[in-house]
N, CA, C and O atoms as a GROMACS GRO file, in nm:
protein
  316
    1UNK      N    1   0.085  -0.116   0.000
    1UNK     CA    2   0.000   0.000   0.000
    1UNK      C    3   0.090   0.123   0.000
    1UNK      O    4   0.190   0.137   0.071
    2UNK      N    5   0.047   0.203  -0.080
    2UNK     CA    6   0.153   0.311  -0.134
    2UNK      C    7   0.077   0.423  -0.193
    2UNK      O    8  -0.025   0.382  -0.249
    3UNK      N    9   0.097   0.582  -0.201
    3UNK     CA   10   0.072   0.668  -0.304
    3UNK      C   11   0.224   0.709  -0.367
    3UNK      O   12   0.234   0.820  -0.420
    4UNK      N   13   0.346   0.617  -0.361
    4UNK     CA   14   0.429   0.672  -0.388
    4UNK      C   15   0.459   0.623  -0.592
    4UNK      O   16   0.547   0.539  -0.608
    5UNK      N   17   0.400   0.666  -0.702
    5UNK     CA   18   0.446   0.580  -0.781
    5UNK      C   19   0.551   0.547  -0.865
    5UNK      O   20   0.546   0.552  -0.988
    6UNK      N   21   0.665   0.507  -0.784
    6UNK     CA   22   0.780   0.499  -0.787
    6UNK      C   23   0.746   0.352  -0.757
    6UNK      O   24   0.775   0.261  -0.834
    7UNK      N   25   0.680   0.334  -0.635
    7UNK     CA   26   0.660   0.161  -0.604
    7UNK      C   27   0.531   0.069  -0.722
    7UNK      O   28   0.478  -0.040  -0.704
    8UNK      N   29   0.519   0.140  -0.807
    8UNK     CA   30   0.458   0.065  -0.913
    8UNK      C   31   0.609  -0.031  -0.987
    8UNK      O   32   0.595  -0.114  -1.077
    9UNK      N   33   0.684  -0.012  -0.952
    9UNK     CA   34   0.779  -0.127  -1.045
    9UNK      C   35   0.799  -0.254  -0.982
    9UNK      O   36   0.848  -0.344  -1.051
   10UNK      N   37   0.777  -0.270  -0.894
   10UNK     CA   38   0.764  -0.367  -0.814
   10UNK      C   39   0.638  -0.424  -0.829
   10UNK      O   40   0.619  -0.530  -0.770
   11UNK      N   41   0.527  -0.365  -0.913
   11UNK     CA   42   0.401  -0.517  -0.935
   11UNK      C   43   0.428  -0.576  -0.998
   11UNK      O   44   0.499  -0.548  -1.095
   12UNK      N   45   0.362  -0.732  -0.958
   12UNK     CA   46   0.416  -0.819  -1.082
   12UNK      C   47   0.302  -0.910  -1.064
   12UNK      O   48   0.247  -0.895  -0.954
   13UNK      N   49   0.264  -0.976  -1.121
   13UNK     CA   50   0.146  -1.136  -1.174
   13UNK      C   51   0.092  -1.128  -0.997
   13UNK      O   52  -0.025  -1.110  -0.964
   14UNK      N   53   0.195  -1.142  -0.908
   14UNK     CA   54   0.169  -1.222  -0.767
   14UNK      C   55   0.188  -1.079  -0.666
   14UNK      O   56   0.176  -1.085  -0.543
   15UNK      N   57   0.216  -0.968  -0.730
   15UNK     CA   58   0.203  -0.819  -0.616
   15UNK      C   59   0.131  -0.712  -0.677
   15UNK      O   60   0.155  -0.652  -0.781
   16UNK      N   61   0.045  -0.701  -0.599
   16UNK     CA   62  -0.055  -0.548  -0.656
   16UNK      C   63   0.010  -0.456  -0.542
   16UNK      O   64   0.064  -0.489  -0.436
   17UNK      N   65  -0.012  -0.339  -0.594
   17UNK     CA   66  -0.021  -0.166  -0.525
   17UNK      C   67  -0.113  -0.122  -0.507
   17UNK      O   68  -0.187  -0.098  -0.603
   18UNK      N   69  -0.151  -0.088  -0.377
   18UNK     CA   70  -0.334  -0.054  -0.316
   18UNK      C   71  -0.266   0.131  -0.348
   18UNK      O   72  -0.144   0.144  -0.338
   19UNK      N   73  -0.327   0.222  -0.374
   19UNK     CA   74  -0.312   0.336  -0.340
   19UNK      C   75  -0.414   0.386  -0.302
   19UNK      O   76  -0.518   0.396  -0.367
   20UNK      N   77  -0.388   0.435  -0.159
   20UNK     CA   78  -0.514   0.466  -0.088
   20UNK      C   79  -0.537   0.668  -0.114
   20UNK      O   80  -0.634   0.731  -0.072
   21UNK      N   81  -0.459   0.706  -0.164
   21UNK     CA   82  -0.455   0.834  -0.201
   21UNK      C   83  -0.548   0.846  -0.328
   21UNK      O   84  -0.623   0.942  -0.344
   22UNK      N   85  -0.542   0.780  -0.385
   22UNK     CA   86  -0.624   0.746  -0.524
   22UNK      C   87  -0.768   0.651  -0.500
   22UNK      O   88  -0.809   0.558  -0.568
   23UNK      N   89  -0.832   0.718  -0.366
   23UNK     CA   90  -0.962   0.646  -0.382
   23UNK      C   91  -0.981   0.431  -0.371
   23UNK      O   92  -1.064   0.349  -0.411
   24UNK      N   93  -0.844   0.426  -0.292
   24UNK     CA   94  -0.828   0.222  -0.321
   24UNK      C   95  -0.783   0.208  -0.436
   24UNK      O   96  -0.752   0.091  -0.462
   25UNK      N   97  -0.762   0.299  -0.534
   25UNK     CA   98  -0.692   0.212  -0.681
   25UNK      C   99  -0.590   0.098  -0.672
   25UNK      O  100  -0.471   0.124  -0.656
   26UNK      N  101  -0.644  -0.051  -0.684
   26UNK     CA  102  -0.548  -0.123  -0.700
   26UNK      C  103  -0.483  -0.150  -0.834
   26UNK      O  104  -0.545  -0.175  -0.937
   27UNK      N  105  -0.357  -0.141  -0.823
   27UNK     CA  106  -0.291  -0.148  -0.949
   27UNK      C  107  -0.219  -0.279  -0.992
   27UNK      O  108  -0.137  -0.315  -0.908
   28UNK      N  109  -0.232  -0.366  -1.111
   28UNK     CA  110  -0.242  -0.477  -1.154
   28UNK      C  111  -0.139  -0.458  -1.256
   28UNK      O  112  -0.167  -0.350  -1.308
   29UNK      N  113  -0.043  -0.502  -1.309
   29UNK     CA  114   0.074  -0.498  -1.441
   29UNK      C  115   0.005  -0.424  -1.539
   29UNK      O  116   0.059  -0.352  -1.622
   30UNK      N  117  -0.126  -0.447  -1.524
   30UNK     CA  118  -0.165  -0.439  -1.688
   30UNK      C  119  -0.246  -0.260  -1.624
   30UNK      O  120  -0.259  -0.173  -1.711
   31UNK      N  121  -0.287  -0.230  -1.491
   31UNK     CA  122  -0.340  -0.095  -1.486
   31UNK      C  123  -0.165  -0.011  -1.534
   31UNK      O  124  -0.122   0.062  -1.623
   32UNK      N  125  -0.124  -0.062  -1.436
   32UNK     CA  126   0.033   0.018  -1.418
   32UNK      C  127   0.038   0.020  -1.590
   32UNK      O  128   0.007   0.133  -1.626
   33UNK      N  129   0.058  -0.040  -1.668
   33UNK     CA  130   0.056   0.012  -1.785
   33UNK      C  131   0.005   0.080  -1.869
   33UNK      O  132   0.054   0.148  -1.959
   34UNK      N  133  -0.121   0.056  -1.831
   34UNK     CA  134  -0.256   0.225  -1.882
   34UNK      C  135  -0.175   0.333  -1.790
   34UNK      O  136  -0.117   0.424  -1.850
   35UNK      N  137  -0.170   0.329  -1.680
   35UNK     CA  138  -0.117   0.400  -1.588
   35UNK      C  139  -0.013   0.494  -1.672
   35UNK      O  140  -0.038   0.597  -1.734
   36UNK      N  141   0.098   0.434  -1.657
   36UNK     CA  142   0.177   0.533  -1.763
   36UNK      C  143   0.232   0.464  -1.885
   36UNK      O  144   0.347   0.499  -1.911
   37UNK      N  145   0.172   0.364  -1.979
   37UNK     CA  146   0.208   0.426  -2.080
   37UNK      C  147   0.338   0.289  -2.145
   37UNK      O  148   0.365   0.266  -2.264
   38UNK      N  149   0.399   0.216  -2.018
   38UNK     CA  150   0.497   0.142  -2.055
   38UNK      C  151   0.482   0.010  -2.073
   38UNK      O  152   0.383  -0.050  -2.031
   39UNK      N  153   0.552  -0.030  -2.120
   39UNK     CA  154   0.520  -0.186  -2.145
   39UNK      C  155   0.500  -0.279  -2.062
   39UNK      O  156   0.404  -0.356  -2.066
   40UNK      N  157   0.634  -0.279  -1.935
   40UNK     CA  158   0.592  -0.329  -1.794
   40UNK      C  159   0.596  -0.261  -1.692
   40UNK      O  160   0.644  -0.149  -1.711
   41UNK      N  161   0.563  -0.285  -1.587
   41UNK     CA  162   0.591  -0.240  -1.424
   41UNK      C  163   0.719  -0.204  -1.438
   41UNK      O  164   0.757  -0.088  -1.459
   42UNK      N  165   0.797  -0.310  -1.428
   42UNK     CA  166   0.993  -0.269  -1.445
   42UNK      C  167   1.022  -0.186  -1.496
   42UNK      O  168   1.115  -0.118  -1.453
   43UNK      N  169   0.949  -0.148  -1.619
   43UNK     CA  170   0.984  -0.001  -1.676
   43UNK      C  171   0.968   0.092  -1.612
   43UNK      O  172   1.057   0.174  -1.634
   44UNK      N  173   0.909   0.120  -1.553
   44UNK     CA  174   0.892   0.208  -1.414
   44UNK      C  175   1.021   0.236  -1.340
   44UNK      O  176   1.038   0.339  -1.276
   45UNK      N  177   1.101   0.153  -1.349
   45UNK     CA  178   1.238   0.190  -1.305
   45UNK      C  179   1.316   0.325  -1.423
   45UNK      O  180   1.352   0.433  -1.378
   46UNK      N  181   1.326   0.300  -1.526
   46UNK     CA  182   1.384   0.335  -1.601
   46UNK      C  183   1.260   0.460  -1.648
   46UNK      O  184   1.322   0.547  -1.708
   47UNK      N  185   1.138   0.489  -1.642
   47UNK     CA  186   1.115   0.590  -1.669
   47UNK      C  187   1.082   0.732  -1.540
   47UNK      O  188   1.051   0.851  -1.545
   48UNK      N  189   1.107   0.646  -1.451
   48UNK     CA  190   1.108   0.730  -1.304
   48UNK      C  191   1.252   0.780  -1.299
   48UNK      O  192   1.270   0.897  -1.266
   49UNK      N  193   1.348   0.710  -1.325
   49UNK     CA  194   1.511   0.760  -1.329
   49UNK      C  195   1.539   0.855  -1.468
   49UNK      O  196   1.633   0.933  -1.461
   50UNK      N  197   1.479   0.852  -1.562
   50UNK     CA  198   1.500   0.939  -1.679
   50UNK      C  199   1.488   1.070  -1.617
   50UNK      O  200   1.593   1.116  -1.573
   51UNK      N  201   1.367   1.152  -1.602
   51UNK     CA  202   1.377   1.262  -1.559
   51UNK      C  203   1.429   1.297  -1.444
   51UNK      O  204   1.421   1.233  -1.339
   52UNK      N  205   1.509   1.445  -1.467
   52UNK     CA  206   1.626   1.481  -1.286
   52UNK      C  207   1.490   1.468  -1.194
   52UNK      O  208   1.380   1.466  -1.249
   53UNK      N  209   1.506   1.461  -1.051
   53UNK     CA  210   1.417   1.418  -0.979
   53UNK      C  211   1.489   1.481  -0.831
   53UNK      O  212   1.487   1.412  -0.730
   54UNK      N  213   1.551   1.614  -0.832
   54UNK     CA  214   1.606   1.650  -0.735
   54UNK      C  215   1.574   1.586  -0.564
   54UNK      O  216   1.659   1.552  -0.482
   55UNK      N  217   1.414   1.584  -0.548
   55UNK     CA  218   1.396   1.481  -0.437
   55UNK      C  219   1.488   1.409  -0.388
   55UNK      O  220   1.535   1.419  -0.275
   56UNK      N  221   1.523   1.321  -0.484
   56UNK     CA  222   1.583   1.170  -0.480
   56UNK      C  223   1.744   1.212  -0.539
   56UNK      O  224   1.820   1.126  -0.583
   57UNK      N  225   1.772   1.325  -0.534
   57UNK     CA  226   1.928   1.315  -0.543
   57UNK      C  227   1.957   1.269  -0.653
   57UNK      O  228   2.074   1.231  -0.649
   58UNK      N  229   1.886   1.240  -0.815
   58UNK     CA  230   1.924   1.172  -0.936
   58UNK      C  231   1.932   1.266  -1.043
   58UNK      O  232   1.820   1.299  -1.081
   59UNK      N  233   1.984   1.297  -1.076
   59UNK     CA  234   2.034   1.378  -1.190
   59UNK      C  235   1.984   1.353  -1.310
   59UNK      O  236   2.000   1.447  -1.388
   60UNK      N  237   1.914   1.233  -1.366
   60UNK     CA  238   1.871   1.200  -1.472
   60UNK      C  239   1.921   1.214  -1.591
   60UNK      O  240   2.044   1.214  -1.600
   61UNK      N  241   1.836   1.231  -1.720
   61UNK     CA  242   1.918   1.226  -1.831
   61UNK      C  243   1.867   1.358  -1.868
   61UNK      O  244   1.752   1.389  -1.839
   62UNK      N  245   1.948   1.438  -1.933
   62UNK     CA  246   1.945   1.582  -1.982
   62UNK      C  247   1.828   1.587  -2.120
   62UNK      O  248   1.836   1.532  -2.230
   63UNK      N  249   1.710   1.686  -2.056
   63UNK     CA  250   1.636   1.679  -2.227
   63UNK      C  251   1.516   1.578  -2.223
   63UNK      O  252   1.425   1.587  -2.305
   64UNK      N  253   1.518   1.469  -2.112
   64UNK     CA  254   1.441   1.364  -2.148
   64UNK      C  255   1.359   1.343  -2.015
   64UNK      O  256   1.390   1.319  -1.899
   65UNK      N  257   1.235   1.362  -2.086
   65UNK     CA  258   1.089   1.337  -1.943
   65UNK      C  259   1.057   1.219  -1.926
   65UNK      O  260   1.109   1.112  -1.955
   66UNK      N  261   0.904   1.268  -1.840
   66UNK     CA  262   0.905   1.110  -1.834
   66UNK      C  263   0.808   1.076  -1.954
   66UNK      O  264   0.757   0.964  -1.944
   67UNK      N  265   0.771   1.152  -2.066
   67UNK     CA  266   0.696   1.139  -2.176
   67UNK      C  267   0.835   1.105  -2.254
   67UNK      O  268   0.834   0.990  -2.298
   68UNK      N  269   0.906   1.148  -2.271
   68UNK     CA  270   1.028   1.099  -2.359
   68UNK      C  271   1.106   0.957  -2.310
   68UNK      O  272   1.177   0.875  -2.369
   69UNK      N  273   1.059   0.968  -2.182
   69UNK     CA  274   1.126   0.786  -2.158
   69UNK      C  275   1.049   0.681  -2.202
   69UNK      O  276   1.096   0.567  -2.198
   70UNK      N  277   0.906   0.705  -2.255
   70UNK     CA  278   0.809   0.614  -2.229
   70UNK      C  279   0.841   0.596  -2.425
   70UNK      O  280   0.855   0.488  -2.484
   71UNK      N  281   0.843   0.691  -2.470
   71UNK     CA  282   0.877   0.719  -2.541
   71UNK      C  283   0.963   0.628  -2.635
   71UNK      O  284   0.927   0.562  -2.732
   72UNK      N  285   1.106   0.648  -2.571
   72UNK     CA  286   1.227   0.553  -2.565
   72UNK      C  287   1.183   0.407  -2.524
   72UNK      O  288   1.249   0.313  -2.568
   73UNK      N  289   1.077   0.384  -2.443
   73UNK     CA  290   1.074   0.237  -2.423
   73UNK      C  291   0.974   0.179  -2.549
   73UNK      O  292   0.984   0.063  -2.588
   74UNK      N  293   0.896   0.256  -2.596
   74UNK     CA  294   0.820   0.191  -2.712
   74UNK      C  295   0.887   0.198  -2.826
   74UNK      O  296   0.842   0.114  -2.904
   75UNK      N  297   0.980   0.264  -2.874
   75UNK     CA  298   1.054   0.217  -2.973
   75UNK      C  299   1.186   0.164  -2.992
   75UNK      O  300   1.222   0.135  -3.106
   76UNK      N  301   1.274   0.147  -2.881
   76UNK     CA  302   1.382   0.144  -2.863
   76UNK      C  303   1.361  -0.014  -2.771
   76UNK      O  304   1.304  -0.018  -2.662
   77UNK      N  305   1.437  -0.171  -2.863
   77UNK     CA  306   1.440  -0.266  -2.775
   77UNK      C  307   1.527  -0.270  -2.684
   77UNK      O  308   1.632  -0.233  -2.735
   78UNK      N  309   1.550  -0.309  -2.519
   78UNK     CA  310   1.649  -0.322  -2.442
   78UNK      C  311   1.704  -0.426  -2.398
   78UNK      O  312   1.646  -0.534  -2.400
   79UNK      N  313   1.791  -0.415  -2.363
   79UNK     CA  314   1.845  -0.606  -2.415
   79UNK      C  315   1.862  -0.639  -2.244
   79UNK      O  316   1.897  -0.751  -2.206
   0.00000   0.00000   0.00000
């Protein structure tokens, strides 16, 4: 249980995310992906770290949001 969605990368088949800030929205692989946009949950790593995020001390990548990471994950395969 979380409103943080940073902890959406961590759902998977066998872990949902209750967000109780969002009215109970439980989030399922496949919401988290309406959600924002990416192919999986895990991507959530990589499009939460794209943009600087001073909060969290990450510097990110210069130029690139989190519309441009999502971006990068639909056309760009990662090995």
């Amino acid at each position: 249980m979380s409103s943080d969605k940073d902890m959406m990368q961590l759902v998977t088949d066998r872990v949902w995310m209750l967000n109780p800030a969002k009215e109970d929205t439980i989030y399922d692989p496949a919401k988290v992906k309406r959600f924002h946009g990416s192919r999986t949950p895990a991507d959530r790593r990589f499009i939460s770290r794209s943009p600087a995020t001073p909060w969290d001390n990450i510097p990110g990548a210069p130029g690139i949001g989190e519309k441009g990471a999502v971006d990068l994950l639909t056309t760009v395969r990662l090995a």
